[in-house]
N, CA, C and O atoms as a MOPAC input file, in Angstrom:
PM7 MOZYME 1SCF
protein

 N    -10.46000 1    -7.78200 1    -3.65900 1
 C     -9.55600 1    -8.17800 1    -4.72300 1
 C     -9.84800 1    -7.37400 1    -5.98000 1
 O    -10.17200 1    -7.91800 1    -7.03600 1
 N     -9.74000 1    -6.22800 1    -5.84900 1
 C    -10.23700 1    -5.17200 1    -7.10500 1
 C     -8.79800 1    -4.98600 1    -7.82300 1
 O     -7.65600 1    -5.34500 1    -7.53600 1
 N     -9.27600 1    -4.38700 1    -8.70200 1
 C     -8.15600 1    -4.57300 1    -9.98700 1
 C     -8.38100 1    -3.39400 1   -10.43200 1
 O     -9.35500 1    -2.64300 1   -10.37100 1
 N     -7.20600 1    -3.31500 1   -10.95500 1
 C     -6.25800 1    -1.88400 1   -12.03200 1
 C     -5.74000 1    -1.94400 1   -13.24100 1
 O     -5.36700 1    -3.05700 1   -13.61200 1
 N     -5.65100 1    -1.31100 1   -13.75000 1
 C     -5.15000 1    -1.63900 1   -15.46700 1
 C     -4.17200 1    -0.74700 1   -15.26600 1
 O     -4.31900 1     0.46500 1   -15.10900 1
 N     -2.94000 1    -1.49900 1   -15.27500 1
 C     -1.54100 1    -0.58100 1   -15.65200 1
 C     -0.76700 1    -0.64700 1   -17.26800 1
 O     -1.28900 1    -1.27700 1   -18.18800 1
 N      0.21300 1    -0.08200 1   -17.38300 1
 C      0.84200 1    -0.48000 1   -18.80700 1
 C      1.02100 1    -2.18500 1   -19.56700 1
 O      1.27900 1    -2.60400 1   -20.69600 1
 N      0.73800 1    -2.76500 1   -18.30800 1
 C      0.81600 1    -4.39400 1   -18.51600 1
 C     -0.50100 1    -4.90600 1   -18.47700 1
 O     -0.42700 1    -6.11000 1   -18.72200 1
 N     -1.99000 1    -4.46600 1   -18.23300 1
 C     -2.89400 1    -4.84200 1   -18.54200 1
 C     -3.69000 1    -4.82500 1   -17.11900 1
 O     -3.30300 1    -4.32000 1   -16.06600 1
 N     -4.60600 1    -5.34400 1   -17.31200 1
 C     -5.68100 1    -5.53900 1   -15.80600 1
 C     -4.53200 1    -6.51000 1   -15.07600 1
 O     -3.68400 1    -7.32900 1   -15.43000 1
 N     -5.01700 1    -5.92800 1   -13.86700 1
 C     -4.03500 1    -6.74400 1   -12.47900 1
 C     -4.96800 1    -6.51700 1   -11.37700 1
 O     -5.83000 1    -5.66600 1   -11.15500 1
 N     -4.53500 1    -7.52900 1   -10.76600 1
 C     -5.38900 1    -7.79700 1    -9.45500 1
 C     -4.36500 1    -6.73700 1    -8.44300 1
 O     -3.22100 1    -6.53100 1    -8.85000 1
 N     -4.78200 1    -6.14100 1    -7.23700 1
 C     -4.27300 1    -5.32900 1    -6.26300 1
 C     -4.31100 1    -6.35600 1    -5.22500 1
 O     -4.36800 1    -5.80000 1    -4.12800 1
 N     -4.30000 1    -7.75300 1    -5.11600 1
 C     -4.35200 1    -8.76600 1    -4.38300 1
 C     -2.91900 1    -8.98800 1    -4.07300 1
 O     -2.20400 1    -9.14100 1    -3.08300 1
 N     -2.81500 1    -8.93400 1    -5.46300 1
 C     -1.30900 1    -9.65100 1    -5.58800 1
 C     -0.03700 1    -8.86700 1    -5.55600 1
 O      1.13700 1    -9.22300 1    -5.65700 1
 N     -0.76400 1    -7.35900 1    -5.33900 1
 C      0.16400 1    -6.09500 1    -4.88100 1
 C      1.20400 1    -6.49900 1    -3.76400 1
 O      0.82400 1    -6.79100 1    -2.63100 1
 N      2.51200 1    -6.50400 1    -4.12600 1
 C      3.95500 1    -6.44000 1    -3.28700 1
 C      4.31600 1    -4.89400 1    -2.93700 1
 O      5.08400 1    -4.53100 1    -2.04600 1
 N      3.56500 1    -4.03200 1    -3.86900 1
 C      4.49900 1    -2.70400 1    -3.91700 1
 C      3.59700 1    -1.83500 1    -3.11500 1
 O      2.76600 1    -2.39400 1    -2.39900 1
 N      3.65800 1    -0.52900 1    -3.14600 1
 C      2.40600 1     0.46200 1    -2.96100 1
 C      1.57600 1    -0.00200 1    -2.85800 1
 O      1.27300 1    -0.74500 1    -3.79100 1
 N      0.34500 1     0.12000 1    -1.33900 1
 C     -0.77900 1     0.14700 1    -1.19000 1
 C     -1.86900 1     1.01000 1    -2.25100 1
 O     -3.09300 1     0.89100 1    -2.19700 1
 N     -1.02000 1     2.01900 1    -3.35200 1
 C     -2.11900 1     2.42500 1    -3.22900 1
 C     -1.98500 1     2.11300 1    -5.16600 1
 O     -1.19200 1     1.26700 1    -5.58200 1
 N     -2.71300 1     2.78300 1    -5.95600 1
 C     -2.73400 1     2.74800 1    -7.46500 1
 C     -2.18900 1     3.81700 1    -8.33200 1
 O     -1.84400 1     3.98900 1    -9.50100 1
 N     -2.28700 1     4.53500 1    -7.06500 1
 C     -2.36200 1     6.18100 1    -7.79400 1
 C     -0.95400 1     6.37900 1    -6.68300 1
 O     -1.08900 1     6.35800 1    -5.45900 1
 N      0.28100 1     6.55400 1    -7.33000 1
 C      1.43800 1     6.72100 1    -7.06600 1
 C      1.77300 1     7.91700 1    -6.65400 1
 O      2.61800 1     8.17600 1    -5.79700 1
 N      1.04400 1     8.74500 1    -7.32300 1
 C      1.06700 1    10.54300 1    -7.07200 1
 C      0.43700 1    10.65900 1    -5.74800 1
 O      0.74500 1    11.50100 1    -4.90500 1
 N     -0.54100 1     9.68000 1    -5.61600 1
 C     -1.14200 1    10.00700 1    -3.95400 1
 C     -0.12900 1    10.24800 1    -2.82900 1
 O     -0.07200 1    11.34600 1    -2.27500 1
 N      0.55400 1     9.37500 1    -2.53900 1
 C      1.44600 1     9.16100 1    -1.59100 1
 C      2.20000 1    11.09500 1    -1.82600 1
 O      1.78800 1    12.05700 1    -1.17800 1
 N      2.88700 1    11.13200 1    -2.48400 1
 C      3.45700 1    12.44800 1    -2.86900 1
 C      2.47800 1    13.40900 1    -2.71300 1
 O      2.93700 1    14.29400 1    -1.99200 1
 N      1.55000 1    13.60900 1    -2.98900 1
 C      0.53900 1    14.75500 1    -3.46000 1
 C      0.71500 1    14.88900 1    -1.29900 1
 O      1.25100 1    15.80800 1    -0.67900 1
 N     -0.03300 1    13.47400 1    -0.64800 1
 C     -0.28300 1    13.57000 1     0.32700 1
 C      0.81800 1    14.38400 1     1.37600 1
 O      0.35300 1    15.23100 1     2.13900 1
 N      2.40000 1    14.07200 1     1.38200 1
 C      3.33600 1    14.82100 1     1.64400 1
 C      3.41300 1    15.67100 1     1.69200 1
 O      3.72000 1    16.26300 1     2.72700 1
 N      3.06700 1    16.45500 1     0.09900 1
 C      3.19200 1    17.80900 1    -0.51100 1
 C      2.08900 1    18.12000 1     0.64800 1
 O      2.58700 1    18.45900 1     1.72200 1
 N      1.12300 1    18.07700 1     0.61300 1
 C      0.04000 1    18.52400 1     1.90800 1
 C      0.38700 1    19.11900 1     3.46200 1
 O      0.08600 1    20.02700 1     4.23600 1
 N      1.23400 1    17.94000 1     3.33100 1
 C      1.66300 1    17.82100 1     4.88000 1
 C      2.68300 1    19.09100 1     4.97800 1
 O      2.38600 1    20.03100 1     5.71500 1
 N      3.95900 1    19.09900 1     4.18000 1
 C      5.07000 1    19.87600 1     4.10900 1
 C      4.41000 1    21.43000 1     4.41500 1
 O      4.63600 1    22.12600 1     5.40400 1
 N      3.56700 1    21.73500 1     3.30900 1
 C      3.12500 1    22.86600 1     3.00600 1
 C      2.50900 1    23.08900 1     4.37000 1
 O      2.70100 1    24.09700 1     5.05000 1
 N      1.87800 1    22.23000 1     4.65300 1
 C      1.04000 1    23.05900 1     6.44100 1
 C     -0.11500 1    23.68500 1     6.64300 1
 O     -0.69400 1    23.92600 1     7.70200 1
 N     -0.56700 1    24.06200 1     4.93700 1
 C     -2.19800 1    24.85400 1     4.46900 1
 C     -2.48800 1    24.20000 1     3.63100 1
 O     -1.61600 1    23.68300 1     2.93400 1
 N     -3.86400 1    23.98300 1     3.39200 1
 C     -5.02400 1    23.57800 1     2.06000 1
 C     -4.19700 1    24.45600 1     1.22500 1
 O     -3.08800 1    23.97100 1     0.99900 1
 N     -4.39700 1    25.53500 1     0.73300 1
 C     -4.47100 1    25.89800 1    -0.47800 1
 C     -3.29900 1    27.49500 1     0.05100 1
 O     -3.70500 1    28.62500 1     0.32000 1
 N     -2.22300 1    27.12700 1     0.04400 1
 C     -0.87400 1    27.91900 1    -0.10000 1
 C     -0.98200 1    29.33000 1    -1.26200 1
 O     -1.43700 1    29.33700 1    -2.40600 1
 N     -0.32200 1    30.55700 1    -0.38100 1
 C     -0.31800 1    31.49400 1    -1.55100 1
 C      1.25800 1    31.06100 1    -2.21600 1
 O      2.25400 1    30.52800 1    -1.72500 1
 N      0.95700 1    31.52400 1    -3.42200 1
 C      2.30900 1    31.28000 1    -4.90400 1
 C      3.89200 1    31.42300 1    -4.27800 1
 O      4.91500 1    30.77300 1    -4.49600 1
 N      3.56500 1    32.71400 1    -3.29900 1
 C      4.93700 1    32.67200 1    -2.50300 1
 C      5.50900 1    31.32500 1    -1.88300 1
 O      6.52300 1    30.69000 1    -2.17400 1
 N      4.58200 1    31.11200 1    -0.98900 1
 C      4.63900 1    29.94000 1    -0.28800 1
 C      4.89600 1    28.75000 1    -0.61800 1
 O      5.55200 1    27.84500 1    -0.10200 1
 N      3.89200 1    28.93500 1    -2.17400 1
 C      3.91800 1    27.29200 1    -2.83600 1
 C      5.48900 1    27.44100 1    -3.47400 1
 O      6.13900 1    26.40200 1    -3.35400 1
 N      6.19900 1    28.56300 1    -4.13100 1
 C      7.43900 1    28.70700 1    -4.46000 1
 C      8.23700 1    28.52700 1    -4.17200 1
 O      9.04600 1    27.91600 1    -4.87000 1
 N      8.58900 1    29.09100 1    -2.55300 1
 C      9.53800 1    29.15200 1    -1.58800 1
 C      9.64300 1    27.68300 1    -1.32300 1
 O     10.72400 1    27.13800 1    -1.54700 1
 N      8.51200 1    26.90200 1    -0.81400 1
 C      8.60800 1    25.12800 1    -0.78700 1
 C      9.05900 1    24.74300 1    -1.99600 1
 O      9.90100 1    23.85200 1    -1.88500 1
 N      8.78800 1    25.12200 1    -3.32800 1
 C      9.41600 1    24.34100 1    -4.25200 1
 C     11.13500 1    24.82500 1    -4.40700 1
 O     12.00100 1    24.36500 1    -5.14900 1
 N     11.15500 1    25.14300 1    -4.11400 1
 C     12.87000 1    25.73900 1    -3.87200 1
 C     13.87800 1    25.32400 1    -3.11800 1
 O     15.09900 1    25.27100 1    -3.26700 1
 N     13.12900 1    25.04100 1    -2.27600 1
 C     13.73900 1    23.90000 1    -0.63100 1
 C     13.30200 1    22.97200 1    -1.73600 1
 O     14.21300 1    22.96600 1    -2.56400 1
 N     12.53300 1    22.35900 1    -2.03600 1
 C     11.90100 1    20.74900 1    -2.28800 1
 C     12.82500 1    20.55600 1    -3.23800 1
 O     13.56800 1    19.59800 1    -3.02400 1
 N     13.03700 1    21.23900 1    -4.34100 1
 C     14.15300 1    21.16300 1    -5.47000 1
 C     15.85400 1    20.62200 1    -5.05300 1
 O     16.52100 1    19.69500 1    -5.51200 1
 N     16.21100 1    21.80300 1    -3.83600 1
 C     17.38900 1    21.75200 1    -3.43200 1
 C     17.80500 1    20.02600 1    -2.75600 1
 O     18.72000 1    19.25800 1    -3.05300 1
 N     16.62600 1    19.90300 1    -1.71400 1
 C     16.73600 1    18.35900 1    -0.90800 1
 C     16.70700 1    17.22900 1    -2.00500 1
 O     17.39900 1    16.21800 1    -1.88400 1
 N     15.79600 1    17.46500 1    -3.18200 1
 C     16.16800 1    15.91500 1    -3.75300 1
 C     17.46400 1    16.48100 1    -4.47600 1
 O     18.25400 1    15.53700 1    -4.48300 1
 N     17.98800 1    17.45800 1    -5.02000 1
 C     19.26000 1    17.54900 1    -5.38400 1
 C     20.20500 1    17.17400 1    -4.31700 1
 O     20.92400 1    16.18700 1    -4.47200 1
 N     20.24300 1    17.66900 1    -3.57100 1
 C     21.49800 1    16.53800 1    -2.80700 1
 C     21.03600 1    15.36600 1    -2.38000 1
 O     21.95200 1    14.67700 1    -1.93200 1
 N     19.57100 1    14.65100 1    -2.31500 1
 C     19.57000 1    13.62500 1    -2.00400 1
 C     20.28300 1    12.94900 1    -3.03400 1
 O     20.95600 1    11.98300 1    -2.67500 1
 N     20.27000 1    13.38200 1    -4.73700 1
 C     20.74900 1    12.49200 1    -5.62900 1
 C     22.23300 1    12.66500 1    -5.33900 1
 O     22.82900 1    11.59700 1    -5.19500 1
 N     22.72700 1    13.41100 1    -5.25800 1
 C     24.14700 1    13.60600 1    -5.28900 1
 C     24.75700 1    12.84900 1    -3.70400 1
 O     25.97200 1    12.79400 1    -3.51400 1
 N     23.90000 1    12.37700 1    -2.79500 1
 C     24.26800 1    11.68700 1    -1.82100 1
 C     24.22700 1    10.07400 1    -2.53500 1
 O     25.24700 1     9.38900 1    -2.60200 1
 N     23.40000 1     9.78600 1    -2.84900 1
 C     22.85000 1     8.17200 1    -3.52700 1
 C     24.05900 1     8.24400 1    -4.64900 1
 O     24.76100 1     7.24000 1    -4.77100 1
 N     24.30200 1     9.29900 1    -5.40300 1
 C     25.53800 1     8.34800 1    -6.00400 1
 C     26.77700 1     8.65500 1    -5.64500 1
 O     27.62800 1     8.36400 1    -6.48600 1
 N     27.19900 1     9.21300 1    -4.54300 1
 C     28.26200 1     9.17300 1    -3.75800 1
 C     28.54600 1     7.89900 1    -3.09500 1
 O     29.65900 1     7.58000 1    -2.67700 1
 N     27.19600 1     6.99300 1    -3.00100 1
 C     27.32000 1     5.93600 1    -2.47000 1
 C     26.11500 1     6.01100 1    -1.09900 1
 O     25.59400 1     4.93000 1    -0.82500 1
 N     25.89800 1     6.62700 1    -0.68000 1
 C     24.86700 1     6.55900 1     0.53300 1
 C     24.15300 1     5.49300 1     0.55200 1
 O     23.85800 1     4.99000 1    -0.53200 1
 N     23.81500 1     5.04200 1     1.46000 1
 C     22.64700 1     4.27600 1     1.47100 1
 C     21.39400 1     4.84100 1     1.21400 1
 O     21.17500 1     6.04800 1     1.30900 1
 N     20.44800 1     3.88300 1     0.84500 1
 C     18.84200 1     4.65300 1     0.73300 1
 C     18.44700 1     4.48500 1     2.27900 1
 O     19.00300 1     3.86700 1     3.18700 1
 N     17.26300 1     5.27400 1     2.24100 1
 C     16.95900 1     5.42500 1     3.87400 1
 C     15.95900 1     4.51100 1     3.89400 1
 O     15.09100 1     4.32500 1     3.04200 1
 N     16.17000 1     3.85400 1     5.10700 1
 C     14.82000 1     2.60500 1     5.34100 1
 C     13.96200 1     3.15600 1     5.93700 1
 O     13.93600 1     4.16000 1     6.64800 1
 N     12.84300 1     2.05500 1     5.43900 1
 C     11.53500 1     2.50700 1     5.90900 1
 C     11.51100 1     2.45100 1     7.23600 1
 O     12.39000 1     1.99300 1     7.96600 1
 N     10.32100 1     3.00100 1     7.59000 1
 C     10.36100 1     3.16300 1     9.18700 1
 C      9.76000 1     1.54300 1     9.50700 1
 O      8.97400 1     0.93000 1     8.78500 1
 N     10.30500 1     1.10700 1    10.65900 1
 C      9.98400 1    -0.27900 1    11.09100 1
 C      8.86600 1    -0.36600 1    11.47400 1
 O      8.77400 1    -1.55500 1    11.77800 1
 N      7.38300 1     0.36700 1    11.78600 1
 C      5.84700 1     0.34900 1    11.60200 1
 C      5.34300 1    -0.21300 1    10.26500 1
 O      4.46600 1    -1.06500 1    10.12600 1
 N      6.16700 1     0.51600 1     9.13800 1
 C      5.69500 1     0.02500 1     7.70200 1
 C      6.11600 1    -1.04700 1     7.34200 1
 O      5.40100 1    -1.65400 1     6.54400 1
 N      7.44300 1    -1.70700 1     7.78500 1
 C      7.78400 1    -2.85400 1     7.28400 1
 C      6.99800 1    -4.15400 1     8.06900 1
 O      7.09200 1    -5.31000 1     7.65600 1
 N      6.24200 1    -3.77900 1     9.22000 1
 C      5.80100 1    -4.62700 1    10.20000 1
 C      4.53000 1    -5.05300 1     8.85600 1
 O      4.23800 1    -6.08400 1     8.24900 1
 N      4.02900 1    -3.58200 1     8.85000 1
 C      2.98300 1    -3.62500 1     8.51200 1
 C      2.64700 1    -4.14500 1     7.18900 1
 O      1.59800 1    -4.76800 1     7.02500 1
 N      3.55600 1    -3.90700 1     6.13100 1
 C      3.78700 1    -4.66800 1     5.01100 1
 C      3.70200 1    -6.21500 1     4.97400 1
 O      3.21200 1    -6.90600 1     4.08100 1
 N      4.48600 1    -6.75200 1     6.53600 1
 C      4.90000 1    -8.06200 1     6.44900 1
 C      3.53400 1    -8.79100 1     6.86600 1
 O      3.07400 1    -9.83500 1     6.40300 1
 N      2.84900 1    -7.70700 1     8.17000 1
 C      1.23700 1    -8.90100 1     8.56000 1
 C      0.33500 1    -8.66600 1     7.47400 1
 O     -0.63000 1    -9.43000 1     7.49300 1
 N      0.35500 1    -7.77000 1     6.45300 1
 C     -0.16800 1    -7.44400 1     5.60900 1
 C     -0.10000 1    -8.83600 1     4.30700 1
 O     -1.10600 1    -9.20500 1     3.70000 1
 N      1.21100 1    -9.39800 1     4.11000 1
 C      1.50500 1   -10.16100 1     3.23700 1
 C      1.56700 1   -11.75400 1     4.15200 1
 O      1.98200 1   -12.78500 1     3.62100 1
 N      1.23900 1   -11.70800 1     5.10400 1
 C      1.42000 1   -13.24300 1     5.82100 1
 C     -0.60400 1   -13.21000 1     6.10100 1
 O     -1.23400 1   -14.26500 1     6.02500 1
 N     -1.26800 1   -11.94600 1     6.38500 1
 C     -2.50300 1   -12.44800 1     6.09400 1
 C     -2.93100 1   -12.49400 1     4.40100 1
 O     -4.15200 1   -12.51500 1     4.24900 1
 N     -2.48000 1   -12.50400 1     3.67400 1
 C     -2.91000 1   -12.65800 1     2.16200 1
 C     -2.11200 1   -14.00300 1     2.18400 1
 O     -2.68800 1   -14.95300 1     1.65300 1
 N     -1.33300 1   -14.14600 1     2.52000 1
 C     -1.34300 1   -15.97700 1     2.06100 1
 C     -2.08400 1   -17.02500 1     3.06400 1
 O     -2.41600 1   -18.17800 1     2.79200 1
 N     -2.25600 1   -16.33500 1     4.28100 1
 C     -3.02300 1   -17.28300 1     4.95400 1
 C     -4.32000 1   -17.53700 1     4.54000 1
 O     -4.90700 1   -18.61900 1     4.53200 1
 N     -4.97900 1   -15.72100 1     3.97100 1
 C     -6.52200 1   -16.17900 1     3.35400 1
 C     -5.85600 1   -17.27700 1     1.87300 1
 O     -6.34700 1   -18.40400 1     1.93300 1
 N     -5.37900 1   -17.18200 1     1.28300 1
 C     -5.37900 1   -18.45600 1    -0.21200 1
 C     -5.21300 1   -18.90700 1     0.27700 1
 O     -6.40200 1   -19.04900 1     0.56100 1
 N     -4.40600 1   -19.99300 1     1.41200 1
 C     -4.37300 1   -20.89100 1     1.85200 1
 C     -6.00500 1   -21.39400 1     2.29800 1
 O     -6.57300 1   -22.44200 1     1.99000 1
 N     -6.49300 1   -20.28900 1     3.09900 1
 C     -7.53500 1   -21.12300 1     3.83700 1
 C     -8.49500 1   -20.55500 1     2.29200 1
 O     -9.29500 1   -21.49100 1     2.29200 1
 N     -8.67900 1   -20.17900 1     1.75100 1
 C     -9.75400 1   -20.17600 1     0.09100 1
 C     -9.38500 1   -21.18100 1    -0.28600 1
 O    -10.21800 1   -22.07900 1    -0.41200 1
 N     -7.87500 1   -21.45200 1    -0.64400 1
 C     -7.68700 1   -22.69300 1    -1.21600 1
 C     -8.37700 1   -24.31500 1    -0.90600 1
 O     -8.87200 1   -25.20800 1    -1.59400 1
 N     -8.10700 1   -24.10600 1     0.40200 1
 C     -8.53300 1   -25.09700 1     1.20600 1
 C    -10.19700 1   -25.48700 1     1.29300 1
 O    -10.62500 1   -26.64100 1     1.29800 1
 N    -11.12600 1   -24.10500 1     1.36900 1
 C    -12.18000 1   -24.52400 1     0.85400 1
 C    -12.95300 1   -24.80800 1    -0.25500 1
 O    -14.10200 1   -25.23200 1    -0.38100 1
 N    -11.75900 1   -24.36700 1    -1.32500 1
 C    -12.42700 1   -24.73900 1    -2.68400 1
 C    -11.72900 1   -26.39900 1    -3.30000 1
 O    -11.78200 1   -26.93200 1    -4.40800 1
 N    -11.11700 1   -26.81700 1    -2.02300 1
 C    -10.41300 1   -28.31200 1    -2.48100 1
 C    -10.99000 1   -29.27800 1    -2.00500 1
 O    -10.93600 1   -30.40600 1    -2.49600 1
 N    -11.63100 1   -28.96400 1    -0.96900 1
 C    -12.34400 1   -29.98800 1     0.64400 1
 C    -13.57000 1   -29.72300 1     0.90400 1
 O    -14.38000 1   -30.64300 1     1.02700 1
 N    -13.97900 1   -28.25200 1     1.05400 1
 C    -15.39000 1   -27.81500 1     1.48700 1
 C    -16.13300 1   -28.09400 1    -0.52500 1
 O    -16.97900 1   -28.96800 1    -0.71800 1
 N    -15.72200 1   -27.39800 1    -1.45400 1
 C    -16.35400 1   -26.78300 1    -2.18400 1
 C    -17.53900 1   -28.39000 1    -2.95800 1
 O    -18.45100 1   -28.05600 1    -3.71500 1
 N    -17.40400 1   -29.48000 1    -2.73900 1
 C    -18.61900 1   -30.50400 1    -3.66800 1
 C    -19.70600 1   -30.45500 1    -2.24000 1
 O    -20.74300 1   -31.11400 1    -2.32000 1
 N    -19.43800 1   -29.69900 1    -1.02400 1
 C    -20.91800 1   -29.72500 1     0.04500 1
 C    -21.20400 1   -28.73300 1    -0.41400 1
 O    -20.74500 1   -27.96700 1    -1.26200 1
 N    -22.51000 1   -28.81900 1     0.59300 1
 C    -23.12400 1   -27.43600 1    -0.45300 1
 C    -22.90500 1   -26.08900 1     0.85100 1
 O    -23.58600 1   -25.06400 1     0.81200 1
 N    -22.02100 1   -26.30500 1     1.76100 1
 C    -22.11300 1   -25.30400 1     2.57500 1
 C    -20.84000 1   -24.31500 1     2.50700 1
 O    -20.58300 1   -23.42600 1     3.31900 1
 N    -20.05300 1   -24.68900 1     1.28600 1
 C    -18.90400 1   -24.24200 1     0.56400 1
 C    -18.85000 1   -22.45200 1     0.62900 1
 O    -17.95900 1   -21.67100 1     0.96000 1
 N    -20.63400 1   -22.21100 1     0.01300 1
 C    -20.46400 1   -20.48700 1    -0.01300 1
 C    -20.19200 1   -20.20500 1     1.81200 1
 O    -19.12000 1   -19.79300 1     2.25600 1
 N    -21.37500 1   -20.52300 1     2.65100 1
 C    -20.52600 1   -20.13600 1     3.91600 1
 C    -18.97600 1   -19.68800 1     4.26500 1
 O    -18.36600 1   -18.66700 1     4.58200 1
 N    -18.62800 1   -21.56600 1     3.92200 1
 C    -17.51900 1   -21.10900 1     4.61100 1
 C    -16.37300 1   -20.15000 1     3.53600 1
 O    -15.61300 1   -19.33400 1     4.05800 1
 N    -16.37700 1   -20.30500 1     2.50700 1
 C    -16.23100 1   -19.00300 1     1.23700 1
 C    -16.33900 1   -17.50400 1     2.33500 1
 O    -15.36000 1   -16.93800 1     2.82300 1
 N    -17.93300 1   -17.06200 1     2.54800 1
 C    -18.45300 1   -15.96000 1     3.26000 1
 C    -17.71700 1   -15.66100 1     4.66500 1
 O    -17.36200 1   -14.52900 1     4.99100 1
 N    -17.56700 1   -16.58300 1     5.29800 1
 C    -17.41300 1   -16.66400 1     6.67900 1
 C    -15.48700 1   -16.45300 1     6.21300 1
 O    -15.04100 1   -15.36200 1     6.56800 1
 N    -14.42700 1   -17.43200 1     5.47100 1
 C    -13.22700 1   -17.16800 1     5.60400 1
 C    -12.87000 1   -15.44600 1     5.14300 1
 O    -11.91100 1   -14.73800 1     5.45300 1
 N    -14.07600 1   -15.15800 1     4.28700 1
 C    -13.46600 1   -13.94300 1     3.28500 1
 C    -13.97300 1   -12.68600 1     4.47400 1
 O    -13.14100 1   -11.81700 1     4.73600 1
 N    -14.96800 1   -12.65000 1     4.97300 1
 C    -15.22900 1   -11.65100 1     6.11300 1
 C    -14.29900 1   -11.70500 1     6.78900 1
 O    -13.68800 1   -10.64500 1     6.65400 1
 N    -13.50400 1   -12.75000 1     7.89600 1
 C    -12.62800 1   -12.32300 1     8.76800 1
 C    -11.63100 1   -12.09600 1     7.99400 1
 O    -11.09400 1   -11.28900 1     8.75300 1
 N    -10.76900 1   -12.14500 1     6.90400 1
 C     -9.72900 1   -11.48000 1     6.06700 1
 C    -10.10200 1   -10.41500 1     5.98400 1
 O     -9.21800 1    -9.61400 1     6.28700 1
 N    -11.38800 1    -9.79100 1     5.60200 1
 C    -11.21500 1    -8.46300 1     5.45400 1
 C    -11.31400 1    -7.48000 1     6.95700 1
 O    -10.89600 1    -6.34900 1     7.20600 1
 N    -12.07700 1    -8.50800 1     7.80000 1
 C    -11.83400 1    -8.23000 1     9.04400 1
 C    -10.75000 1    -7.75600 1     9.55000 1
 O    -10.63600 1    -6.69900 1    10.17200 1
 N     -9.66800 1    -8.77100 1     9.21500 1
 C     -8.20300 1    -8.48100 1     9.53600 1
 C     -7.64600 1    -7.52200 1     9.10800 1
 O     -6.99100 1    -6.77700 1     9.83600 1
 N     -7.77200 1    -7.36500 1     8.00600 1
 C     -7.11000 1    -6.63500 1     6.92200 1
 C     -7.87500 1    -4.87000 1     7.77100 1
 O     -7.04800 1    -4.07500 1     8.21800 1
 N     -8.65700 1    -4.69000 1     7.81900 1
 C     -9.09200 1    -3.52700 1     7.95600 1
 C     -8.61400 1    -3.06400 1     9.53000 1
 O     -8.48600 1    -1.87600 1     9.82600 1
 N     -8.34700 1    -4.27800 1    10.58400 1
 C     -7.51900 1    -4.19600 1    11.35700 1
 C     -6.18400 1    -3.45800 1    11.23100 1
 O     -5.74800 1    -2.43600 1    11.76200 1
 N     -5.71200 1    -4.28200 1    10.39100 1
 C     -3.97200 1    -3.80800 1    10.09900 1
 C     -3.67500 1    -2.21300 1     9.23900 1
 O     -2.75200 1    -1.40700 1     9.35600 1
 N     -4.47300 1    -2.21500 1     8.67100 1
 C     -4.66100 1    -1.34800 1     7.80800 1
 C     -5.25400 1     0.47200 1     8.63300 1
 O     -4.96700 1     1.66700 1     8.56200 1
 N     -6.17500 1    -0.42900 1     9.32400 1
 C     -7.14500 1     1.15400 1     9.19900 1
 C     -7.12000 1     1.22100 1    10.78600 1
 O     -7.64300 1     2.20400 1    11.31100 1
 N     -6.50600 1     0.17500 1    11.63700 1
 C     -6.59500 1     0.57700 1    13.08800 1
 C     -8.11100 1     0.23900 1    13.49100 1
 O     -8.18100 1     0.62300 1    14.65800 1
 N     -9.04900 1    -0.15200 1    13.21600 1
 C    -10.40700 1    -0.55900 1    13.00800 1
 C    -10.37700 1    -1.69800 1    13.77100 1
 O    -11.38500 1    -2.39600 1    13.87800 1

């Protein structure tokens, strides 16, 4: 449950709906990687891609306000978004639950330890293929 400071102040990445990640340029930078096909591109190369790259979001815009639809995500990410957001309410549910019922015994941190390991358990499941 680590946190970020955006234009609106410290925020939890718990409570993240949007982007997995913080750094928005990642996702892009990572693309740009991919497209290009080399670490470290000569000027031609990096040019010639920015020229194509220029042209495609120009007609992508000129498609979007012609009316197009936006293109959906691929149905892996939306899966993955969704077990992603049904295990984050199941862990508050079950945190909740031990800080309402378990938490005046004293074996509260356990089960605290024990619910928050298999969430991240899970989570690193869904996430990382792990």
């Amino acid at each position: 449950m680590w946190s970020h400071f955006d234009n609106l102040g410290p925020r939890c990445h718990f409570d993240n709906l949007g982007p997995r990640t913080t750094n928005l340029a990642e996702g892009w930078h990572n693309g740009l990687n991919t497209s290009l096909g080399v670490a470290h591109p000569s000027l031609r190369v990096f040019l010639d891609w920015l020229q194509r790259y220029q042209f495609e979001i120009q007609c992508r815009v000129l498609q979007l306000l012609a009316g197009r639809p936006a293109k959906e995500r691929r149905a892996a990410y939306v899966k993955m978004d969704n077990d992603i957001a049904a295990a984050k309410l199941r862990y508050s549910t079950n945190i909740g639950h031990v800080f309402c019922y378990v938490f005046p015994h004293h074996s509260y941190s356990e089960s605290f330890y024990a619910t928050s390991v298999q969430y991240l358990d899970h989570m690193s499941y869904l996430v990382l293929g792990v």
